[in-house]
C-alpha positions as CSV (number, residue, x, y, z in Angstrom):
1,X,119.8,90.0,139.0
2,X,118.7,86.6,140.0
3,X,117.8,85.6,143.7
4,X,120.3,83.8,144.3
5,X,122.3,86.7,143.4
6,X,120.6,89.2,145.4
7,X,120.2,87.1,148.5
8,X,124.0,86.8,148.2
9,X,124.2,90.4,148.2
10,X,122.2,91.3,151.5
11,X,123.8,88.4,153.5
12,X,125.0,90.2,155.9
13,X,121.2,92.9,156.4
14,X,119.6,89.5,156.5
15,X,121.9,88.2,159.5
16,X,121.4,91.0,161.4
17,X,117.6,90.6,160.7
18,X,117.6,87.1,162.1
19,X,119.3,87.3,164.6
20,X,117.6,90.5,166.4
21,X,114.9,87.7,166.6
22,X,112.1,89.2,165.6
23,X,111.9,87.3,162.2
24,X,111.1,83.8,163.4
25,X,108.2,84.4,166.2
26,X,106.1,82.1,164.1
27,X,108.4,79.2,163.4
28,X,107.0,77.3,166.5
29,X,103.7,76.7,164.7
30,X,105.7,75.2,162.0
31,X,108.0,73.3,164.0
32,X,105.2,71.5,165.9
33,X,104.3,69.6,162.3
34,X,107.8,68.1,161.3
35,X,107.4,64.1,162.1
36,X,109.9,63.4,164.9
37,X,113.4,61.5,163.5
38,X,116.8,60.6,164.5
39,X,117.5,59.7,160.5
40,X,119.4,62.4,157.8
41,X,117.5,65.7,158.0
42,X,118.0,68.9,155.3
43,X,117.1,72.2,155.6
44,X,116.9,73.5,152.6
45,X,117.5,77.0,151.7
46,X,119.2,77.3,155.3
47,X,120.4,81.1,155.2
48,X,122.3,81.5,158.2
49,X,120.9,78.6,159.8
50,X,118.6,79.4,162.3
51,X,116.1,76.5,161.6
52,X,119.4,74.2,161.3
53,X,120.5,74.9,165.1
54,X,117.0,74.4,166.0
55,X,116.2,71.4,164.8
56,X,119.4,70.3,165.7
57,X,119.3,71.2,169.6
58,X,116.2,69.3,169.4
59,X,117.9,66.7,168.1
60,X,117.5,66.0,164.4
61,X,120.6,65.0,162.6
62,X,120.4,67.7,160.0
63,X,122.7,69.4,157.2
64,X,122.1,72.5,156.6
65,X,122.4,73.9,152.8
66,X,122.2,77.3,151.1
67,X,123.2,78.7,147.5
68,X,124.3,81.6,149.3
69,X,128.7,81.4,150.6
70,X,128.3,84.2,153.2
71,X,125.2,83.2,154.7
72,X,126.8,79.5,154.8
73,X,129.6,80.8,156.5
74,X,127.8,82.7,158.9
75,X,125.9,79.6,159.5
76,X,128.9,77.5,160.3
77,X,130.7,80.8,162.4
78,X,127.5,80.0,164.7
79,X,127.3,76.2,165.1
80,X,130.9,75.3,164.5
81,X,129.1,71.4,165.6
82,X,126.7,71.4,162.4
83,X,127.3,71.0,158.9
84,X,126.5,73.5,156.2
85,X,126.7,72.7,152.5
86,X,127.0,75.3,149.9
87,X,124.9,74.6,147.0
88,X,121.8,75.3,144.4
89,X,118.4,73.6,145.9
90,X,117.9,73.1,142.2
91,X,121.0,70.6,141.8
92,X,121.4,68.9,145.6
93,X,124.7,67.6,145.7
94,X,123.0,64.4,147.4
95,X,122.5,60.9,146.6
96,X,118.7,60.0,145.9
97,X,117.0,59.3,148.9
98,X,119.6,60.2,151.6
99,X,116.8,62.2,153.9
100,X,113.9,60.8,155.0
101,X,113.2,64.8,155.8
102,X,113.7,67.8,154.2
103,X,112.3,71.1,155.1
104,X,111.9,74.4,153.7
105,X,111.0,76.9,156.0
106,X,110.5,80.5,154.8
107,X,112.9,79.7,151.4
108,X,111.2,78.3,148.5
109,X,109.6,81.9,147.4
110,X,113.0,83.1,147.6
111,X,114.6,80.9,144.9
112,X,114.7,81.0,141.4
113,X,113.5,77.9,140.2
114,X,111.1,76.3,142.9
115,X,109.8,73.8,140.3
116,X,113.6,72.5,140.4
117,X,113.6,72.7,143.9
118,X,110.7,70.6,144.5
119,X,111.6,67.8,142.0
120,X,115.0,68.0,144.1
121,X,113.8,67.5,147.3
122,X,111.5,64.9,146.2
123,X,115.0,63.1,144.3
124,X,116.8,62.8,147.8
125,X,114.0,61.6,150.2
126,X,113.8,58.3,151.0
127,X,110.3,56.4,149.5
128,X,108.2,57.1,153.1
129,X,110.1,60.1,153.7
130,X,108.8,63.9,154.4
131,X,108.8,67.5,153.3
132,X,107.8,69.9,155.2
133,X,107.6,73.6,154.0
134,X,106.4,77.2,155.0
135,X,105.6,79.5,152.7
136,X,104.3,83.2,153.0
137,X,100.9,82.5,151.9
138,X,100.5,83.6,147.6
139,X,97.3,85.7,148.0
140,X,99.1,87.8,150.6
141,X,101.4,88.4,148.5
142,X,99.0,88.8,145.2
143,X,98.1,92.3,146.8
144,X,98.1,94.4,149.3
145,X,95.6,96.1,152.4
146,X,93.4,98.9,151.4
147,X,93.8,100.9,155.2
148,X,91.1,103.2,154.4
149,X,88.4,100.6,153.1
150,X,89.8,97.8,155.5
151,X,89.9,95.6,152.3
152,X,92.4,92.9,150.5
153,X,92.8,94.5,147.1
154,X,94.5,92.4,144.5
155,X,96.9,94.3,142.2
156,X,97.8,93.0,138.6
157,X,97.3,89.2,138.4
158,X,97.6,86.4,141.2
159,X,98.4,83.5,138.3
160,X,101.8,85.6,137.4
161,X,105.0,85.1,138.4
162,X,106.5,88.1,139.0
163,X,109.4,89.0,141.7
164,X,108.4,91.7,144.5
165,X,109.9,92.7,148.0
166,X,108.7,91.2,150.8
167,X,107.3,93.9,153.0
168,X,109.0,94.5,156.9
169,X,112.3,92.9,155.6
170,X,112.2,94.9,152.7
171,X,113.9,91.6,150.6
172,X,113.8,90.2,147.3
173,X,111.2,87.0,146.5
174,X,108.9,86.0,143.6
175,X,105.1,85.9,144.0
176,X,103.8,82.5,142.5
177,X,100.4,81.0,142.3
178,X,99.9,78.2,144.6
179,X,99.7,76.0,141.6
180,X,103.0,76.5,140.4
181,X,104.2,75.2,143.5
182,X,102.3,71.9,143.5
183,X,103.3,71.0,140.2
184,X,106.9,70.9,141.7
185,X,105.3,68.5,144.3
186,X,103.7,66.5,141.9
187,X,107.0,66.1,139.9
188,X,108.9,65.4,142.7
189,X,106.0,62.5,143.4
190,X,105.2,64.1,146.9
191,X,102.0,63.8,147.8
192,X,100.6,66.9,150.3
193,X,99.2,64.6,153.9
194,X,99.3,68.3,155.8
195,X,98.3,71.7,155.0
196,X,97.4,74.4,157.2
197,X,96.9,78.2,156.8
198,X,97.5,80.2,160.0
199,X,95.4,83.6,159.7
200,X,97.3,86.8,160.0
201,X,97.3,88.6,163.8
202,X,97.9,92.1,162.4
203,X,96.2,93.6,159.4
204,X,92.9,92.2,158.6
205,X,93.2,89.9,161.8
206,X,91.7,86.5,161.3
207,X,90.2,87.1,157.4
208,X,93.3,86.3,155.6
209,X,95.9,83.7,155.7
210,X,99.6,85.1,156.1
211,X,101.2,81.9,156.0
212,X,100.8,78.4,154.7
213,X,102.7,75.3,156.1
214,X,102.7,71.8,154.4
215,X,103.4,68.6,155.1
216,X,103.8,66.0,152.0
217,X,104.9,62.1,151.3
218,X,107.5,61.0,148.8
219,X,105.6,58.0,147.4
């Protein structure tokens, strides 16, 4: 099953997730790095469009797009005001450079081909323009806490790609090396301005990044 099949399958667990909100406590951290614009935003990899609404109460002119039909629907049931596309981040159906923003909170490591993606979302920014994308961080992911040694242990390789479950939501996503992702960036001629790596609060408090959060230029 791909992941875009099997996100299209849990649509509706993942709603319900969302909108409990407990998923998105740390999107404010992320939110404080997007540049400030009034011109064409995307949020790619939407879901049910919680970062859409967001952005635009604070008033981005965004569209909203996900490969998923039921969490686009739930996304315009919502915000009847926005718009949500339905579509694969690997083919946009967008001229080059339309945005001169596109983000990607929390999606990218939930898609099939993120290489695609990136070259993508590079294609429709404007020369100038911004990504901005949050990622669970890839060693977090390369392994998992030791409880009774208090240690990071990494389990098979951290250079393969290999799909997993994300732990708390229990939902599908590939672990990839960091690499593979900037090769996307370099194809899509971004070129990374902002990168940050907030620290998990929980388990191993402080010694580990959980996240990582990256700004970059379309030259």
């Amino acid at each position: 099953m791909t992941q875009k099949e099997a996100w299209e399958a849990l649509a509706e667990h993942w709603v319900s997730l969302v909108r409990c909100g407990s998923i998105y406590d740390d999107a404010r951290a992320f939110l404080a790095l997007l540049p400030p614009t009034s011109e064409p935003t995307l949020d790619l990899g939407c879901g049910e469009g919680r970062i859409t609404r967001e952005l635009a109460a604070r008033g981005y002119d965004v569209v909203g797009v996900d490969s998923s039909r039921s969490m686009v629907e739930a996304a315009r049931e919502a915000h009847p005001d926005g718009r949500y596309d339905v579509a694969d981040a690997a083919a946009l159906p967008y001229d080059g450079g339309a945005f001169v923003l596109v983000v990607a909170f929390m999606s990218l490591q939930d898609m099939d081909d993120v290489g695609a993606a990136l070259r993508e979302a590079g294609r429709v920014l404007r020369h100038g323009g911004r990504l901005c994308l949050a990622i669970i961080h890839p060693i977090w992911t390369a392994g998992d806490v030791d409880e009774e040694s208090d240690r990071f242990v990494i389990s098979g390789s951290y250079l393969a790609t290999v799909p997993h479950i994300r732990p708390v939501m229990q939902v599908p996503s590939v672990h990839r090396p960091l690499e593979e992702y900037f090769h996307g960036l370099e194809d899509g001629g971004l070129v990374v301005e902002t990168l940050r790596e907030p620290p998990s609060r929980k388990r191993l408090a402080g010694r580990l990044p959980v996240y990582l959060y990256l700004g970059a230029l379309k030259q």
